[in-house]
C-alpha positions in Angstrom: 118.8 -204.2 63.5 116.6 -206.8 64.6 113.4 -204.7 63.8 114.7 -203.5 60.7 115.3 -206.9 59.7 111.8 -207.9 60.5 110.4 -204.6 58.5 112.6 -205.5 55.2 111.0 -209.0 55.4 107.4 -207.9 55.8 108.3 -205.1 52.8 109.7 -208.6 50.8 106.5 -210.8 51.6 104.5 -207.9 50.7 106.2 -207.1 47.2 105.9 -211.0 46.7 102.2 -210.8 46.8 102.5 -208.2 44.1 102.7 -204.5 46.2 104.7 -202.9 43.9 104.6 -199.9 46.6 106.3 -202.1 49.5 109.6 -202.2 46.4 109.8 -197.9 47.0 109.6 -198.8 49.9 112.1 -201.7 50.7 115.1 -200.1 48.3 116.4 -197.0 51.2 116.0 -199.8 54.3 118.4 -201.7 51.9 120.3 -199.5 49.9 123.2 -199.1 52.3 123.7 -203.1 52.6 123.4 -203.3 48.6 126.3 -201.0 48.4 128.4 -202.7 51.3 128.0 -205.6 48.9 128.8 -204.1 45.5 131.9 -202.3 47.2 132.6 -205.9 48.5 132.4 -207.2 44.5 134.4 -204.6 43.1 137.3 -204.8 46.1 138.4 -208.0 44.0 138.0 -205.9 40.6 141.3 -204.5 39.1 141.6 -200.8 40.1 140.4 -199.1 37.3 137.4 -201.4 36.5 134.6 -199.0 35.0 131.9 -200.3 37.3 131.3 -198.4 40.8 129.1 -199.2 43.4 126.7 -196.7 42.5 126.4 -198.2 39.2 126.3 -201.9 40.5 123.7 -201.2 42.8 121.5 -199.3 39.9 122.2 -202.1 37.5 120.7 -204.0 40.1 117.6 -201.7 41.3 116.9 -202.5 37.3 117.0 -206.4 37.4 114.9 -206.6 40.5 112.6 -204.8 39.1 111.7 -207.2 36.7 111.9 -210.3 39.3 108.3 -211.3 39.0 108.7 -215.1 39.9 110.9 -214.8 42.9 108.7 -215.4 46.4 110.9 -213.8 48.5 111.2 -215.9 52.1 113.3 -213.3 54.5 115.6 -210.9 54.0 119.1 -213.2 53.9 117.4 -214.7 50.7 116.9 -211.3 49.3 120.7 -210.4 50.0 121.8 -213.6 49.1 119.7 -213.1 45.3 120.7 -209.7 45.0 124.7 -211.2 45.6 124.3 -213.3 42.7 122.8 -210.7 40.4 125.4 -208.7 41.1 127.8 -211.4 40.0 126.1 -212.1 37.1 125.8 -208.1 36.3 129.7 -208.4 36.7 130.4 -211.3 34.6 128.2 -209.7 31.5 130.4 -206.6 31.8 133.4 -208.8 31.7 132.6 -210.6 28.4 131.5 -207.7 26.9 134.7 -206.3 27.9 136.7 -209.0 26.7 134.7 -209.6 23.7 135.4 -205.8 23.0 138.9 -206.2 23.1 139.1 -209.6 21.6 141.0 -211.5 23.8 143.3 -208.7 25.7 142.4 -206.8 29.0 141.1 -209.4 30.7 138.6 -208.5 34.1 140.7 -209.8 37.2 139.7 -210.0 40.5 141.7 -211.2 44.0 141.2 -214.6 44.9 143.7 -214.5 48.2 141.4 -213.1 50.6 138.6 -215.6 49.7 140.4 -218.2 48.9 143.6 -218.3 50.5 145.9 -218.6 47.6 148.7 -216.5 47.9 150.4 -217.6 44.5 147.6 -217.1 42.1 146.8 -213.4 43.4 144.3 -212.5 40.8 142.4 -214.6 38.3 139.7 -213.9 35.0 136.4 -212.9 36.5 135.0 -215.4 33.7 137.3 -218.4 34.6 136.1 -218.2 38.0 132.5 -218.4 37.3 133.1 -221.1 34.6 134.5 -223.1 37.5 131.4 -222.2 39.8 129.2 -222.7 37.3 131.1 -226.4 36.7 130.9 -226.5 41.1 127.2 -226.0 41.0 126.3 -229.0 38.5 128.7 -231.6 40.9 128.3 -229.7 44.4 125.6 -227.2 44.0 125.9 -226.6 48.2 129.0 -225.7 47.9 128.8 -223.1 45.4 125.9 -221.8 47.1 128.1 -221.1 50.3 130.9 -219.7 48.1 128.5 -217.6 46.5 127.2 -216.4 50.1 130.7 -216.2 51.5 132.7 -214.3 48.8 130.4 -212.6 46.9 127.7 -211.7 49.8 130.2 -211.3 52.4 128.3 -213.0 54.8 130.1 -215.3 57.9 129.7 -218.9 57.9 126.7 -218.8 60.9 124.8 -216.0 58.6 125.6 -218.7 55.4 124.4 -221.6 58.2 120.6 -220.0 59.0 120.8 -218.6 55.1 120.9 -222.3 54.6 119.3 -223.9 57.2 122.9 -226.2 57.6 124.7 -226.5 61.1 127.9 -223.8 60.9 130.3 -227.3 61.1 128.9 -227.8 57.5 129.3 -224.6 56.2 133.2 -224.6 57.7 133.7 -228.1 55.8 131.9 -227.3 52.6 133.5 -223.7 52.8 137.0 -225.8 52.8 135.8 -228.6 50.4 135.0 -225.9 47.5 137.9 -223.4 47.9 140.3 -226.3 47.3 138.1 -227.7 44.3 138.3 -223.9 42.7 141.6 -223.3 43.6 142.3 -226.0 41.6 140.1 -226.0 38.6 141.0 -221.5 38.2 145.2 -222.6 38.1 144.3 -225.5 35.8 142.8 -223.0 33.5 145.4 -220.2 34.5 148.2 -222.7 33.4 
């Protein structure tokens, strides 16, 4: 893994200084970990959301394509950008959704396994990135790590060296920001 790890950040350094070739070949060293993420997403998604992996993953293969200003740094920067695209590429459905139906059907997704919050079982895709999005402007480490944690999947040592932060801090901001959104989504729920 180690050597595959090194090889995906060479392909990333090398697509960075504008080698469109190392992108062919960087996508099947990462295609499998891409999917382990988008299957991660959509495991919070209601059962019959219309987005599969496949079609996450592709949505994504299209944005990265066009990510011209990114310098890529390793490989955990890489995962941890194409986490958050895939957010954003869920939230976009999810309003168009919602705008489709004007105001019924709306996109839910669990909160209990990341969040501990056994009450509030599901909650609006778009009310929980309205309170990240609020978490980033106060906190914006904590919603980094909630972004790494429960959208990436990653543990709190992979979030620590993602982040360059000790694993105690990643434990007590990890803490800090599930309260604060478990708060802000049932304010909004109520």
């Amino acid at each position: 893994m180690q050597a595959q790890g090194s090889a995906v950040t060479e392909l990333l350094l090398d697509w960075s200084r504008g080698n469109r070739a190392a992108l062919d070949r960087l996508l099947p060293l990462v295609q499998e970990s891409l999917h382990d993420i988008a299957r991660g997403h959509l495991r919070h998604e209601r059962a019959d959301h219309s987005l599969e992996p496949s079609a996450l993953v592709n949505e994504l293969y299209l944005r990265l394509v066009d990510q011209r200003q990114v310098t890529w740094r390793d490989r955990a920067h890489f995962f941890g950008v194409a986490a958050q695209i895939m957010r954003n590429i869920l939230i976009d459905h999810a309003r168009r959704k919602h705008s489709e139906k004007r105001g019924g059907g709306w996109t839910r997704i669990t909160l209990s396994r990341a969040f501990a919050a056994p009450d509030e079982d599901r909650v609006d895709i778009i009310v929980l990135d309205d309170a990240l999005t609020r978490l980033a402007a106060i906190f914006p480490q904590q919603a980094r790590i909630v972004e790494l944690r429960y959208f990436t999947g990653m543990t709190i040592e992979e979030t620590a060296e993602v982040m360059h932060v000790s694993p105690a801090t990643v434990k007590r901001e990890w803490g800090m920001a599930r309260a604060w959104l478990r708060r802000e989504v049932s304010e909004r729920a109520s």
